[in-house]
Residue frames relative to the residue before (quaternion, step in Angstrom):
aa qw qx qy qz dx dy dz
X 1.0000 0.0000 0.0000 0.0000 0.00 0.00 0.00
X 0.1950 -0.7597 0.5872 0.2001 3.56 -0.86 1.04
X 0.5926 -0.6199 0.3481 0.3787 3.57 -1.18 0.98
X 0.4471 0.6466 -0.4110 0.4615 3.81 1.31 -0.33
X 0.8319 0.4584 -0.2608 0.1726 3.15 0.70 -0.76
X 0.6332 -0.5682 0.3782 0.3650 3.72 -1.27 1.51
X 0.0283 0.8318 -0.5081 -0.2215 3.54 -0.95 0.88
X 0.3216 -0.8101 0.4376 0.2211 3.24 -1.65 0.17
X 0.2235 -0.6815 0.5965 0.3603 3.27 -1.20 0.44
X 0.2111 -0.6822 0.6998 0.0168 3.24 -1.74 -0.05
X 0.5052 -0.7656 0.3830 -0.1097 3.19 -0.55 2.24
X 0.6736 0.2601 0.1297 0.6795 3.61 1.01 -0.24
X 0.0682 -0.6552 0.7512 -0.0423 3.79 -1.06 0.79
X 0.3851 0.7135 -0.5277 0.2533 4.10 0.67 -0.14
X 0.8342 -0.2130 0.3064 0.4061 3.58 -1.25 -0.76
X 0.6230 0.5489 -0.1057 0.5472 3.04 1.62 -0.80
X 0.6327 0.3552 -0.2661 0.6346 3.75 0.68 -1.12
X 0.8267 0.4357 -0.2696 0.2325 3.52 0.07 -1.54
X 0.7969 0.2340 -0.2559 0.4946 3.52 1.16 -0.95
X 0.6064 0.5538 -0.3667 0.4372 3.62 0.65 -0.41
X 0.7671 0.5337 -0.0916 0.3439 3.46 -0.04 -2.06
X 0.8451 0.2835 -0.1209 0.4368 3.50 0.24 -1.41
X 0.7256 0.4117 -0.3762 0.4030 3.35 0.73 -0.21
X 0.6287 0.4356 -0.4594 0.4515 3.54 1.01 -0.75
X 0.4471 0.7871 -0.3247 0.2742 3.43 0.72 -0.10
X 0.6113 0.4105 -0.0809 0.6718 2.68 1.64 -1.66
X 0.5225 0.7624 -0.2672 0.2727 3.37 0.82 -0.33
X 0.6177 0.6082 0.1153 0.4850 2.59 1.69 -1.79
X 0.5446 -0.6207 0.5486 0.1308 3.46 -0.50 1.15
X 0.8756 0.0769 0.0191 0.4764 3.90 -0.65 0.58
X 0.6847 0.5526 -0.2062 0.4280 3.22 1.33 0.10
X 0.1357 -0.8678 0.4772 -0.0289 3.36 -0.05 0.95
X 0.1549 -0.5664 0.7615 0.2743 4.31 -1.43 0.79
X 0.2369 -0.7059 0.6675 -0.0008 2.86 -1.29 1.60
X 0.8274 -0.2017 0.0388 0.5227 3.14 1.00 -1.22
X 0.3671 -0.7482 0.5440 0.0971 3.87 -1.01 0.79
X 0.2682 -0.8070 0.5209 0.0743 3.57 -0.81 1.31
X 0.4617 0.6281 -0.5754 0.2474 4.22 -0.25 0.28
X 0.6029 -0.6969 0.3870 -0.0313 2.60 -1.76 0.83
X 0.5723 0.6116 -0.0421 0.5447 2.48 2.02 -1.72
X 0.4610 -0.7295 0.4149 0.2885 3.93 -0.15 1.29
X 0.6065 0.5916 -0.2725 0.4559 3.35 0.91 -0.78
X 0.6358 0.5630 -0.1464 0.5072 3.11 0.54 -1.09
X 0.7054 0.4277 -0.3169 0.4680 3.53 0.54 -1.15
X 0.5939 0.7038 -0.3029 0.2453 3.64 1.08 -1.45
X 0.5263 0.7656 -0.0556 0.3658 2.65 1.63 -1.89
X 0.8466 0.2535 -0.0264 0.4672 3.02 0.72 -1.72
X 0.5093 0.4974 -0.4434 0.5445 3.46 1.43 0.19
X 0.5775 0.6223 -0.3387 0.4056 3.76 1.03 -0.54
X 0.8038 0.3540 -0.1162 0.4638 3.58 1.10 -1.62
X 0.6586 0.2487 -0.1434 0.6956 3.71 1.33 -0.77
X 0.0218 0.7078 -0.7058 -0.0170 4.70 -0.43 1.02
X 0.6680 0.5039 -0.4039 0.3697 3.68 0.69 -0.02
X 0.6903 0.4454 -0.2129 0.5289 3.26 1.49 -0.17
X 0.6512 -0.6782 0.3057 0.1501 2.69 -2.04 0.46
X 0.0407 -0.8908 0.4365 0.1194 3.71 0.30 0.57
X 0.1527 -0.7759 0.6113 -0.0327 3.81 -0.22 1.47
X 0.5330 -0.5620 0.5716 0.2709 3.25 -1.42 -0.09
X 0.8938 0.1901 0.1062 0.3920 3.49 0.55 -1.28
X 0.5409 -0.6555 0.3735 0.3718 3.29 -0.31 1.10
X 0.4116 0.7085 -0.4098 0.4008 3.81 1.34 -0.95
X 0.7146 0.5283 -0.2573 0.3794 3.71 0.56 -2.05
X 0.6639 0.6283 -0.2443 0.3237 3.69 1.11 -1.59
X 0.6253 0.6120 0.0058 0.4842 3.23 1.21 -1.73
X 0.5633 0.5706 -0.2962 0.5189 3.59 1.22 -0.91
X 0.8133 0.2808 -0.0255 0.5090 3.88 0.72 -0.71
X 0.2994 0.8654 -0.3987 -0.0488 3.34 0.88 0.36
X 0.5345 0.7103 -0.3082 0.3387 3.39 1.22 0.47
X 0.3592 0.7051 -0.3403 0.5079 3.25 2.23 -0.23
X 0.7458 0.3797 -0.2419 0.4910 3.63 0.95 -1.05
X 0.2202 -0.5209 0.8103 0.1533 3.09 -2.23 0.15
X 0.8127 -0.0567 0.0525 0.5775 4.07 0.33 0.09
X 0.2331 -0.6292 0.7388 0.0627 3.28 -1.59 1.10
X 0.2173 -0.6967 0.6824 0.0406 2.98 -1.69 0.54
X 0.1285 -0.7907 0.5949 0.0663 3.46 -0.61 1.28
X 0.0801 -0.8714 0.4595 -0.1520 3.10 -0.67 1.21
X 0.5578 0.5447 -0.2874 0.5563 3.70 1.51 -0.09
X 0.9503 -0.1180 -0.0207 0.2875 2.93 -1.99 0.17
X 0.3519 -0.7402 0.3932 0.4168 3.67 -0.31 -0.26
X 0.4798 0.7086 -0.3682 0.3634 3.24 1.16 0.13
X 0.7016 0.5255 -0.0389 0.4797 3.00 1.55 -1.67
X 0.0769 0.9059 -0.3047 0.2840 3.52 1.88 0.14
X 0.8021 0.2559 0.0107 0.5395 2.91 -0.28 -1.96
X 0.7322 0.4829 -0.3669 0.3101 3.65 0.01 -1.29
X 0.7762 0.3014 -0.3501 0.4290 3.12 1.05 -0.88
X 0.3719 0.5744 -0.5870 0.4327 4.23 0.89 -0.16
X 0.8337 0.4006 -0.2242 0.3069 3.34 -0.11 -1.23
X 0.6694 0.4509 -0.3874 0.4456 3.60 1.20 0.28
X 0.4815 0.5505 -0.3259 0.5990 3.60 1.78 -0.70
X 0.8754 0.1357 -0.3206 0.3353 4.13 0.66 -0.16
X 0.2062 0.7398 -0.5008 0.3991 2.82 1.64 0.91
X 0.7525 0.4412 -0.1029 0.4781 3.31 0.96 -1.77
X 0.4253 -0.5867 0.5387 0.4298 3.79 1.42 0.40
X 0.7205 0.3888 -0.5366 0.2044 3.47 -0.46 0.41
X 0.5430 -0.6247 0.4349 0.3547 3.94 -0.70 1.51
X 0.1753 -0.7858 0.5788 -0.1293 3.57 -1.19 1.20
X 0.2917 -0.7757 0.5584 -0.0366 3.33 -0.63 1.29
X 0.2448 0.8046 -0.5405 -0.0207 3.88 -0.73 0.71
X 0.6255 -0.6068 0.3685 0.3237 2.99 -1.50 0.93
X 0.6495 -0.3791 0.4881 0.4430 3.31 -1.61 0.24
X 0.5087 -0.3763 -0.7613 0.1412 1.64 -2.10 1.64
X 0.7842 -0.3077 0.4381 0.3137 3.38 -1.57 -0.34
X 0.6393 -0.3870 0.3347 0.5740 2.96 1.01 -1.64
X 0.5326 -0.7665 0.1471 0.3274 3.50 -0.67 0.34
X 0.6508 0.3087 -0.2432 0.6496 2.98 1.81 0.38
X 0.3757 -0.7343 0.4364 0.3595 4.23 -0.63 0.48
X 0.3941 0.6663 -0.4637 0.4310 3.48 1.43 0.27
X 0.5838 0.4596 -0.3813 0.5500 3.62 0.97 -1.61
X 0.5705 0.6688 -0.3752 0.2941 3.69 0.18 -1.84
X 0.7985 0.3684 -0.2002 0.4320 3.62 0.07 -1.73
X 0.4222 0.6425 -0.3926 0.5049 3.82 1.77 -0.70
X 0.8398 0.1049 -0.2864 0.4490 3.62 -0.25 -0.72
X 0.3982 0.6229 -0.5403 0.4019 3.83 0.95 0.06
X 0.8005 0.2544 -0.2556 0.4787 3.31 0.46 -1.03
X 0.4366 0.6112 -0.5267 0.3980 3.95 0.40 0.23
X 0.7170 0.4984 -0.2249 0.4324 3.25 0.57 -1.76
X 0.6692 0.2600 -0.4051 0.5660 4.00 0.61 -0.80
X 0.4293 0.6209 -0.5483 0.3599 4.06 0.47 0.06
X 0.9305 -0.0875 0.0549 0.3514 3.19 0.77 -1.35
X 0.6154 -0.6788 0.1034 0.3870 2.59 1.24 2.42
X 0.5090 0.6444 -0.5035 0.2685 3.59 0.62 0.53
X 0.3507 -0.7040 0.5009 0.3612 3.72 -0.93 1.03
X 0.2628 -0.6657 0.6906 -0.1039 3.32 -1.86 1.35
X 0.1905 0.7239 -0.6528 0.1160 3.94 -0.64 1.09
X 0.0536 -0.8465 0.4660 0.2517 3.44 -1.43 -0.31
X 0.5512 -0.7509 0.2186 0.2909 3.34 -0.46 1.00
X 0.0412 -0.8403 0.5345 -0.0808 3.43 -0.10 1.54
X 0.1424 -0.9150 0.3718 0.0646 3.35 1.20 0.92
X 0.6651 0.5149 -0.2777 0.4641 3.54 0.85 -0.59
X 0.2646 0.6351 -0.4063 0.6013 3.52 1.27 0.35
X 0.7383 0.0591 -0.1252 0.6602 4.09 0.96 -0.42
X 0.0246 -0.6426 0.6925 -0.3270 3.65 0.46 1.50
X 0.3958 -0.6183 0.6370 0.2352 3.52 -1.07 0.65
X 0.8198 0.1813 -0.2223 0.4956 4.02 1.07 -0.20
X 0.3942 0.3926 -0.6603 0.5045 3.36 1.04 1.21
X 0.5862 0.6764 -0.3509 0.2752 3.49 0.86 -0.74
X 0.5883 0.5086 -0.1741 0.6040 3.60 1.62 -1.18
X 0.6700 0.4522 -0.3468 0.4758 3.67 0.66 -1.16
X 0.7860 0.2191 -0.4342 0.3817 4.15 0.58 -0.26
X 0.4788 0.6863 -0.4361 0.3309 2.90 0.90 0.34
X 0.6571 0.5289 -0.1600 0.5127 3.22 0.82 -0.85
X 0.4696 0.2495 -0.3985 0.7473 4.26 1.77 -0.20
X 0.6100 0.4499 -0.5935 0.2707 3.58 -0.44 -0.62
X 0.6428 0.5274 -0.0838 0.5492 3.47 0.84 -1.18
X 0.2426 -0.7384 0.6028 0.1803 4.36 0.70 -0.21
X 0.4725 0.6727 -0.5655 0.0666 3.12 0.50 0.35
X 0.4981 0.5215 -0.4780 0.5015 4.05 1.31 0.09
X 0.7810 -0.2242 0.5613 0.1568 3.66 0.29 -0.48
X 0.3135 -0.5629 0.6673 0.3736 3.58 -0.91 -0.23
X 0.3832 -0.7728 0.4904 0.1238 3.13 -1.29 1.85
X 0.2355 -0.8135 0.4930 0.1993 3.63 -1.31 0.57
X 0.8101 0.0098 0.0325 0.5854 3.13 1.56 -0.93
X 0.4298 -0.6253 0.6448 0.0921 3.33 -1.13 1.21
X 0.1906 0.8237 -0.5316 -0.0519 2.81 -1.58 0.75
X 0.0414 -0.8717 0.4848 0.0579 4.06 0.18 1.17
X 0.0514 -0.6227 0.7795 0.0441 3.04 -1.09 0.27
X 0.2812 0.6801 -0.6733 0.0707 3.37 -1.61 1.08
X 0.4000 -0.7494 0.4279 -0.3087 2.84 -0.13 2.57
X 0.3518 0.5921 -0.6840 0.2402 3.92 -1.04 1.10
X 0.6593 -0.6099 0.4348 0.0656 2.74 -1.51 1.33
X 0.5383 0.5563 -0.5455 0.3213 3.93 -0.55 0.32
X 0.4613 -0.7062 0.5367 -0.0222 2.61 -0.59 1.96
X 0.7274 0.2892 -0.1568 0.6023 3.99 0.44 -1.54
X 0.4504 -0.5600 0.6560 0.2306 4.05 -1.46 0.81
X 0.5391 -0.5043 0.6731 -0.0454 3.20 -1.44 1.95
X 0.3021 -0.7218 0.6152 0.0965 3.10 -1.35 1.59
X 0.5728 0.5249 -0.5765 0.2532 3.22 -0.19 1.13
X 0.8871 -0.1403 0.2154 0.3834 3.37 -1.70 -0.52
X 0.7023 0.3349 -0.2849 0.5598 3.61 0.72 -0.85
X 0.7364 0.2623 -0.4170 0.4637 3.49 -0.02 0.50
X 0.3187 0.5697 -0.6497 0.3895 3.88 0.64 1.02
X 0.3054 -0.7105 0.5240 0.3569 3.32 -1.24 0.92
X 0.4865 0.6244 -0.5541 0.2576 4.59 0.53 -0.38
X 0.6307 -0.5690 0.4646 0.2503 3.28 -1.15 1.28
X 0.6154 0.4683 -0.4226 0.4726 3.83 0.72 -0.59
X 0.5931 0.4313 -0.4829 0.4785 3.94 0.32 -0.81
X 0.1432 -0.7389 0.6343 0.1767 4.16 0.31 -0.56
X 0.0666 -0.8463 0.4541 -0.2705 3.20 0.98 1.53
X 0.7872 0.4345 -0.2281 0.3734 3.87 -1.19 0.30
X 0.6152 -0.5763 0.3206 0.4320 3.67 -0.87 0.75
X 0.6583 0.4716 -0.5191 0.2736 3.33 0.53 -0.33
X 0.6656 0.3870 -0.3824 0.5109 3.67 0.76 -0.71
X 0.5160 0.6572 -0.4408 0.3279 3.58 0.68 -0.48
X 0.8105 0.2486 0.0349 0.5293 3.48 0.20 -1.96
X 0.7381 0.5360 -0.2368 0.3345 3.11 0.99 -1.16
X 0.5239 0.6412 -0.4015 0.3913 3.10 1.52 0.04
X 0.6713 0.4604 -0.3356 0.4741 3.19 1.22 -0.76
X 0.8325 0.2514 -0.3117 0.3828 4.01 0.06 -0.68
X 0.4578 0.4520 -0.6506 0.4035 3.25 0.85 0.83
X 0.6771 0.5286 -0.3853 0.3371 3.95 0.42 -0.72
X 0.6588 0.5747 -0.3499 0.3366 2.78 1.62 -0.60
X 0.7659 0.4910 -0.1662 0.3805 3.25 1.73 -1.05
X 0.3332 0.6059 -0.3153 0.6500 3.12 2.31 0.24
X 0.6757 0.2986 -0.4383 0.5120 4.21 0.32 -0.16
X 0.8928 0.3000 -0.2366 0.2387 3.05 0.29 -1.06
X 0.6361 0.1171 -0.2400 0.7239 4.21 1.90 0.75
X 0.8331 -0.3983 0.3777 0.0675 3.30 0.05 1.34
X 0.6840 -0.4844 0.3539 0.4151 3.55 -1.00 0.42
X 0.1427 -0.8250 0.5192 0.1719 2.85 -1.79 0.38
X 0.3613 -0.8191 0.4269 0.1280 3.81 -0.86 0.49
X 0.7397 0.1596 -0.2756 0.5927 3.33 1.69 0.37
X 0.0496 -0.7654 0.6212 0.1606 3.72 -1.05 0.35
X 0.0805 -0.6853 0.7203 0.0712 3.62 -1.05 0.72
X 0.0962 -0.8203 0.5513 -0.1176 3.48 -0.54 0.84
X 0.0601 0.8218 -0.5613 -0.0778 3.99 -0.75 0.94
X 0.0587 0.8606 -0.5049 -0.0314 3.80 0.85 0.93
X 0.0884 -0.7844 0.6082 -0.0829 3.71 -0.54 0.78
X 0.1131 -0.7388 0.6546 0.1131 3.52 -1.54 0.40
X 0.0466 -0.8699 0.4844 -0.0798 3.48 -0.88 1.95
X 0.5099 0.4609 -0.4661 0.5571 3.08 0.81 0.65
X 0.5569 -0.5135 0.6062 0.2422 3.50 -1.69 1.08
X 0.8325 0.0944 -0.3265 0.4374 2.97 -1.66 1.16
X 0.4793 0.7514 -0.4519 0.0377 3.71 0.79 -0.33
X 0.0793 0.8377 -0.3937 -0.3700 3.81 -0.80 -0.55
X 0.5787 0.5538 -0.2224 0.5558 3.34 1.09 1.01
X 0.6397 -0.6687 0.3285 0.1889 3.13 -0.39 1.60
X 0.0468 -0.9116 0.4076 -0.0237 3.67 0.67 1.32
X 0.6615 0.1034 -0.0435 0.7415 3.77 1.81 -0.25
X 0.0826 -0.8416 0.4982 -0.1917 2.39 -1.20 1.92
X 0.6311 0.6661 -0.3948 -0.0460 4.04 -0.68 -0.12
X 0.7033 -0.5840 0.4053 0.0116 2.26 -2.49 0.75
X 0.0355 0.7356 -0.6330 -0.2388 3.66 -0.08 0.44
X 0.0474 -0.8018 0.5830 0.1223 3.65 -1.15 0.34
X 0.0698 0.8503 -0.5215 0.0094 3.69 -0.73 0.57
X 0.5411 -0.7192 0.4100 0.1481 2.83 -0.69 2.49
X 0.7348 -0.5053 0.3535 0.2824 2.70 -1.53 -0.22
X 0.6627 0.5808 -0.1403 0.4514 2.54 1.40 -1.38
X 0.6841 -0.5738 0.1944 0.4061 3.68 1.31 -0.14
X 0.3421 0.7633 -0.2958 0.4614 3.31 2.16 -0.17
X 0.1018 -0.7747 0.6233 -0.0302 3.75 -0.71 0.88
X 0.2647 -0.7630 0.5882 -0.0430 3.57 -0.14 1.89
X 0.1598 0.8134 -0.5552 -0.0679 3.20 -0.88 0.72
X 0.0515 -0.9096 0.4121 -0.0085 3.80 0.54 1.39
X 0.2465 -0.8004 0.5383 0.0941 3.89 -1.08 0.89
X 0.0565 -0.8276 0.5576 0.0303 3.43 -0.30 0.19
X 0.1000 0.8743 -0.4648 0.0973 4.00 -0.37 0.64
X 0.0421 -0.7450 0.6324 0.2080 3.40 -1.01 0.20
X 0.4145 0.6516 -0.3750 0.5128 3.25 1.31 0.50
X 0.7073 0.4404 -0.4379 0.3377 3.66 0.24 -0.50
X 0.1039 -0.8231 0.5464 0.1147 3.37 -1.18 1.35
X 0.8077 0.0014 -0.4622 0.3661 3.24 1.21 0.90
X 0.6753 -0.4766 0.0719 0.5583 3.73 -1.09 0.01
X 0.5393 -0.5919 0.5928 0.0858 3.17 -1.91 0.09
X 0.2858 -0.4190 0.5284 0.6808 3.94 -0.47 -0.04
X 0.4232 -0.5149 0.6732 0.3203 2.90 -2.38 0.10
X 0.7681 0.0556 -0.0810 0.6327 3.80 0.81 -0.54
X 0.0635 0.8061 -0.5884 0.0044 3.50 -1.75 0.47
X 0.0185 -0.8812 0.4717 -0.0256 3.00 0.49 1.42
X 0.2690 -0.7658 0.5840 0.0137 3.73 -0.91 0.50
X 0.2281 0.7273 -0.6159 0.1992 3.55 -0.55 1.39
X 0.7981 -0.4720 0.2586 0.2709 2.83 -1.95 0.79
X 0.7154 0.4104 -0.2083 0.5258 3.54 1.50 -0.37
X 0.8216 -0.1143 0.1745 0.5305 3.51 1.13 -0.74
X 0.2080 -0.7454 0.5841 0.2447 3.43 -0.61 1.04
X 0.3150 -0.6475 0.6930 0.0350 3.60 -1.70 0.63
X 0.1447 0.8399 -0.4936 0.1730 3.43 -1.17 1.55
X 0.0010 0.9428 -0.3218 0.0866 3.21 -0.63 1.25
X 0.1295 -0.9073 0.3639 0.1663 3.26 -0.45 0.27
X 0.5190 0.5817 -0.3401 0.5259 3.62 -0.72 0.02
X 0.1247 -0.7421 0.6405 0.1532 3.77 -1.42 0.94
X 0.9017 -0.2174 0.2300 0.2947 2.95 -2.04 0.29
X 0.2230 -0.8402 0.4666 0.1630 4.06 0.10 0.44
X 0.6050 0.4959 -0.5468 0.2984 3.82 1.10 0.01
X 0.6825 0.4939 -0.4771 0.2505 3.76 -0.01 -0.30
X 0.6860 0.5066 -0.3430 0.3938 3.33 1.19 -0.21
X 0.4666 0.6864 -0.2734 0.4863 3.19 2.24 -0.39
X 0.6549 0.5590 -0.2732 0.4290 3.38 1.04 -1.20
X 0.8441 0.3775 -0.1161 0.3626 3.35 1.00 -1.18
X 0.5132 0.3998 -0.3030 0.6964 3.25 2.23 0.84
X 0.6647 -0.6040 0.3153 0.3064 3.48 1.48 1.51
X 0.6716 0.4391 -0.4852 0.3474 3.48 0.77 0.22
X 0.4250 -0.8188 0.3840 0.0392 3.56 -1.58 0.99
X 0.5237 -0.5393 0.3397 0.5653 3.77 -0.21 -0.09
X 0.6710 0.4435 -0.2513 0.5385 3.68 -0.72 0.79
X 0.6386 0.4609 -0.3944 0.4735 3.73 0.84 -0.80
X 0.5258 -0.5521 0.4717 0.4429 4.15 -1.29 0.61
X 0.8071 0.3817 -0.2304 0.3872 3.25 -1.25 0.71
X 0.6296 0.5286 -0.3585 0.4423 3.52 1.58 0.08
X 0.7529 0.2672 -0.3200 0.5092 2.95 -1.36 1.44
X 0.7391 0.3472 -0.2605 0.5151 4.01 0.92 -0.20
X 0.3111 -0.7206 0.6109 0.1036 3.03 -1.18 1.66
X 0.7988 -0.3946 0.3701 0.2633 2.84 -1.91 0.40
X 0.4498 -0.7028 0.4486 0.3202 3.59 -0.59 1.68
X 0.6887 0.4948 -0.3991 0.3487 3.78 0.53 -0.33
X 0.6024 0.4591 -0.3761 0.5337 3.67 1.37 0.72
X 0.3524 0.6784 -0.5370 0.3566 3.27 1.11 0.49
X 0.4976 -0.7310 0.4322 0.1765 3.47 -1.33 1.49
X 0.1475 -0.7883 0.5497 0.2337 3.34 -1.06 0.18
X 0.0385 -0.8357 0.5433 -0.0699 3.53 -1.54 0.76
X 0.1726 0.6869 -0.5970 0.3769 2.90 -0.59 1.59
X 0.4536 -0.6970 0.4909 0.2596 2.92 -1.79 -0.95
X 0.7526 0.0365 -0.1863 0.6305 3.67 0.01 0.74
X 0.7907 -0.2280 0.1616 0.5446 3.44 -0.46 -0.86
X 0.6114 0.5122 -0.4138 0.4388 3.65 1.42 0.30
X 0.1650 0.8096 -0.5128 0.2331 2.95 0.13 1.39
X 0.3308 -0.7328 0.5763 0.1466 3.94 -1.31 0.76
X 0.4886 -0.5836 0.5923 0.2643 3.31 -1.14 0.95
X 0.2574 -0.5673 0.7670 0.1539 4.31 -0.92 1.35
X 0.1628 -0.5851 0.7129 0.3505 3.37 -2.00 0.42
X 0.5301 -0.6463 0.4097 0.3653 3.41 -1.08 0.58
X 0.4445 -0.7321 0.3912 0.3367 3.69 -0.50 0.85
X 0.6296 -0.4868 0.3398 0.5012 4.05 -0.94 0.17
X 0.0833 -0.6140 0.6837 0.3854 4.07 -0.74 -0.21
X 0.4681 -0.6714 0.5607 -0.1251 3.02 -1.85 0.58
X 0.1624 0.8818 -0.4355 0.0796 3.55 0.94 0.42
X 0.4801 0.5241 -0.4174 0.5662 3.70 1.26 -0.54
X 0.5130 0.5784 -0.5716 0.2749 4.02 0.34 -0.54
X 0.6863 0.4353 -0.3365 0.4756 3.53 0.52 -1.93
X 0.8338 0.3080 -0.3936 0.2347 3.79 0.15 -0.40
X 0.2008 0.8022 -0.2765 0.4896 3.09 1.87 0.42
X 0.6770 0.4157 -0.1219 0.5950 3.39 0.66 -1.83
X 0.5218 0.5722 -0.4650 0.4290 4.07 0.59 -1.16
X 0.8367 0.2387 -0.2612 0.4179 3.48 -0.29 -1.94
X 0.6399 0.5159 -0.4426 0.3585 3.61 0.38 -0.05
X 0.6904 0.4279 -0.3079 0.4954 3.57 0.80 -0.45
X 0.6884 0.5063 -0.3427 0.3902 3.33 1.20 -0.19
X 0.7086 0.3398 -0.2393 0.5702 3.17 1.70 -0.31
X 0.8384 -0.3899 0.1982 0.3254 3.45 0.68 1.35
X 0.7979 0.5355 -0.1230 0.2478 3.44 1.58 -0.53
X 0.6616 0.1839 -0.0440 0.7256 3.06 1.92 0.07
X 0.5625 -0.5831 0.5092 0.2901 3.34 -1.59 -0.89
X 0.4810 -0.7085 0.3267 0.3999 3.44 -0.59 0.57
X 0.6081 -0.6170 0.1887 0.4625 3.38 -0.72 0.61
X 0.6543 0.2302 -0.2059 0.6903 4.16 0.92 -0.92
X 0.4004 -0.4806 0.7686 0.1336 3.13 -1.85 1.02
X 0.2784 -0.8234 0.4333 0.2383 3.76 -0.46 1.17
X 0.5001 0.6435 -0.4437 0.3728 3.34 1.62 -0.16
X 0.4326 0.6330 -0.3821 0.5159 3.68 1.59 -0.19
X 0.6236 0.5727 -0.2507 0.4692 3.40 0.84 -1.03
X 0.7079 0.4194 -0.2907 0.4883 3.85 0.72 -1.48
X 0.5670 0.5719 -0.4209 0.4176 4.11 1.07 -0.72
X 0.6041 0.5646 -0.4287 0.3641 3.63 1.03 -1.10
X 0.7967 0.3635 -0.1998 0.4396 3.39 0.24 -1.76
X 0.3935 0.5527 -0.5698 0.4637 4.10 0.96 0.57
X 0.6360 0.4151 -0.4122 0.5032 3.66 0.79 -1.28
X 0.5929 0.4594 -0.5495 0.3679 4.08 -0.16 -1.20
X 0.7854 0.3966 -0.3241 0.3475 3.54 0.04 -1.37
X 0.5097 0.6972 -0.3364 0.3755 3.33 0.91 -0.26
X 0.6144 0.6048 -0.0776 0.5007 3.09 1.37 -1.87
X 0.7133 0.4485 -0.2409 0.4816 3.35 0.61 -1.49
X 0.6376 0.5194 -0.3215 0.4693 4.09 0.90 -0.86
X 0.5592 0.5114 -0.3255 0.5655 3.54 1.36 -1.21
X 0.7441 0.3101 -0.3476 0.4789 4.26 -0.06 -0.57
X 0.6515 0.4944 -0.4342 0.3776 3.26 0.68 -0.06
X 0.7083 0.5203 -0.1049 0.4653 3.10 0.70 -1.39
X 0.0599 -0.8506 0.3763 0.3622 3.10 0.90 -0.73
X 0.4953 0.5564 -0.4574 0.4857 3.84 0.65 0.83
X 0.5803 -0.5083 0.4804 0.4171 3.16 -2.04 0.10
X 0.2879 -0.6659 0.6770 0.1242 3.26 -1.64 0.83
X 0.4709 -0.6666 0.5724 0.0791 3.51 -0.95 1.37
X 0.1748 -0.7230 0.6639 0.0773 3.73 -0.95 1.12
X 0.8301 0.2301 -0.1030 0.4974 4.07 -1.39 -0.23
C-alpha cells in the first residue's frame, strides 16, 4: 500500500464485499482495503486472512467512529441496511458507494440522493454490469448502427436453483427488497434504461414457482421507452438451461447472443484485473448478426470491471465523474415498483 493511497472501507464481507468490492479494489491503482465490516466470525477470519493490512471490525458503529481514516465507503450489506447506512457515511461528509439495489424503495433512493448533493458529498452505485463484456459488444454494435434502428430488446438473465437459499434475498417483507426482481432485475433494467432511455409503460408478470417460496423467483418485464424501443427482460431461478443472453431486433439486422459476462466467476477462481484471460469469454459465445442465414460471427468485446473503480478514484480525486449517476439508479427502482404494481394488478402501469 502506497501512503498516497485513497482508502476504503467496506460494509459487508458477504458475496458482495468479498467477491466483487474488495478485490477490484485491490485491483485498482491508488486504492487501498483499509477497512472491512462483518460480524459473522467466519467471515471476519476470512477477511483478516485475504486483506492483513486491514481493518476487520464487527460493526458499522467501529467504521463510523473514525471517519477521517477514509476517502470512500462502500455499502455492501443487506438491502434494508442501504439507506441507514449511506446516510450516516454522508452525514459524516464522507462520499459513499452502494450496492445494487439502491434501495428498496426510489422514495428512500431519491432521500439519500438528495442528502448527498445537500452535503456536497460524492454518492454512486455499483451497477457493475454496465461493464458486462456483452452489454459492452451490444453498444457497440448501436454506437456503430450496425442493427439498424432498434425495435426490440431482449435480456434474459437466468440461474438455476431449483430449492430457496437461506438467506436475505429470499425473505418475503418488502423492506429486505428480496426476490429476482430486485436482485437481477436490477441489473437488465439499468441495463435497458442506458442503452433506450426512459420509459412510459411497464407490463410486468412477477410470479413465485418454487414451493415454500416468499419472493418473486420468475419474473417479466415488457418495457417500452420512450423513444420507441420495446424491452422485453426475464429473470429466473428456474432456468435449467441457457437462453440467448441478448436479442436485439432492428430494421437492418437482428443481433444474438449467448453466454454471460465471465468476471464474477473469474473473481471467485482467484483471477484479477490484469491476469491473461480476464474479462474474455469463451470464443464459442460470440454473437451473431445478420439476416437470415447471412449472418457474421460478433467477437465479444473484453468486460472491464476495474473501469467503474477506475472512474471511483478519479472522481474522488477531482478528475472525472463517478461512474453511475445514482439518480440513474432512483429511475431503475421507479420501473421495479412499477413492475411489482403491474404483477399485482395485473395491467400496464403508466410512468411520466
Amino acid at each position: 500500500m502506497a501512503n498516497s493511497d485513497l482508502r476504503v472501507g467496506i460494509l459487508g464481507y458477504g458475496i458482495g464485499g468479498r467477491v466483487f468490492h474488495a478485490p477490484l479494489v485491490t485491483a485498482t491503482p491508488g486504492l487501498t482495503v483499509a477497512t472491512i465490516v462483518t460480524a459473522n466470525p467466519e467471515r471476519a477470519a476470512q477477511a483478516h486472512a485475504d486483506y492483513p493490512e486491514a481493518d476487520v471490525v464487527a460493526d458499522a458503529d467501529a467504521l463510523f467512529a473514525q471517519p477521517g481514516e477514509l476517502e470512500l465507503v462502500v455499502v455492501s450489506t443487506p438491502n434494508r441496511t442501504h439507506v441507514p447506512l449511506a446516510l450516516r457515511a454522508i452525514e459524516l461528509g464522507l462520499p459513499v458507494l452502494v450496492d445494487k439495489p439502491f434501495a428498496p424503495t426510489a422514495a428512500e433512493a431519491e432521500t439519500v440522493v438528495q442528502a448527498a448533493k445537500a452535503a456536497g458529498v460524492g454518492l454512486t452505485v455499483f451497477q457493475n454490469r454496465r461493464f458486462d463484456s456483452d452489454f459492452l459488444t451490444v453498444r457497440k454494435l448501436l454506437d456503430a448502427g450496425r442493427l439498424g434502428e432498434v425495435v426490440r430488446f431482449e435480456s434474459r438473465y437466468d440461474r438455476w436453483v431449483p430449492k430457496p437459499r437461506e438467506n436475505w434475498r429470499e425473505l418475503g417483507d418488502p423492506a429486505e427488497a428480496g426476490g429476482v426482481l430486485y436482485d437481477l432485475g436490477a441489473h437488465i433494467i439499468d441495463q435497458a434504461l442506458q442503452l433506450f432511455g426512459p420509459v412510459d409503460e411497464v407490463y410486468a408478470e412477477v410470479d413465485r414457482r418454487r414451493p415454500g417460496v416468499a419472493v418473486d423467483d420468475d419474473v417479466f418485464v415488457s418495457l417500452h421507452h420512450t423513444g420507441g424501443v420495446r424491452s422485453q427482460l426475464w429473470a429466473s431461478t428456474l432456468a435449467a438451461t441457457r437462453n440467448p443472453r441478448f436479442r436485439l431486433m432492428g430494421t437492418q439486422a437482428t443481433f444474438t447472443k449467448y453466454g454471460l459476462d465471465v468476471q464474477e466467476p473469474q473473481i471467485k477462481d482467484g483471477l484479477r484485473p490484469g491476469d491473461e484471460g480476464w474479462g474474455v469469454e469463451p470464443e464459442a459465445d460470440a454473437g451473431t448478426l445478420g439476416v437470415n442465414d447471412d449472418v457474421e460471427i460478433v467477437p465479444t468485446e473484453t468486460g472491464h470491471y476495474e473501469q467503474y473503480y477506475a472512474e471511483v478514484r478519479d472522481a474522488l480525486l477531482g478528475k472525472g465523474e463517478f461512474p453511475v449517476d445514482p439518480e440513474s439508479s432512483v429511475e431503475t427502482l421507479r420501473v421495479i415498483e412499477a413492475a411489482h404494481l403491474s404483477g399485482a394488478e395485473r395491467r400496464v402501469v403508466r410512468l411520466g
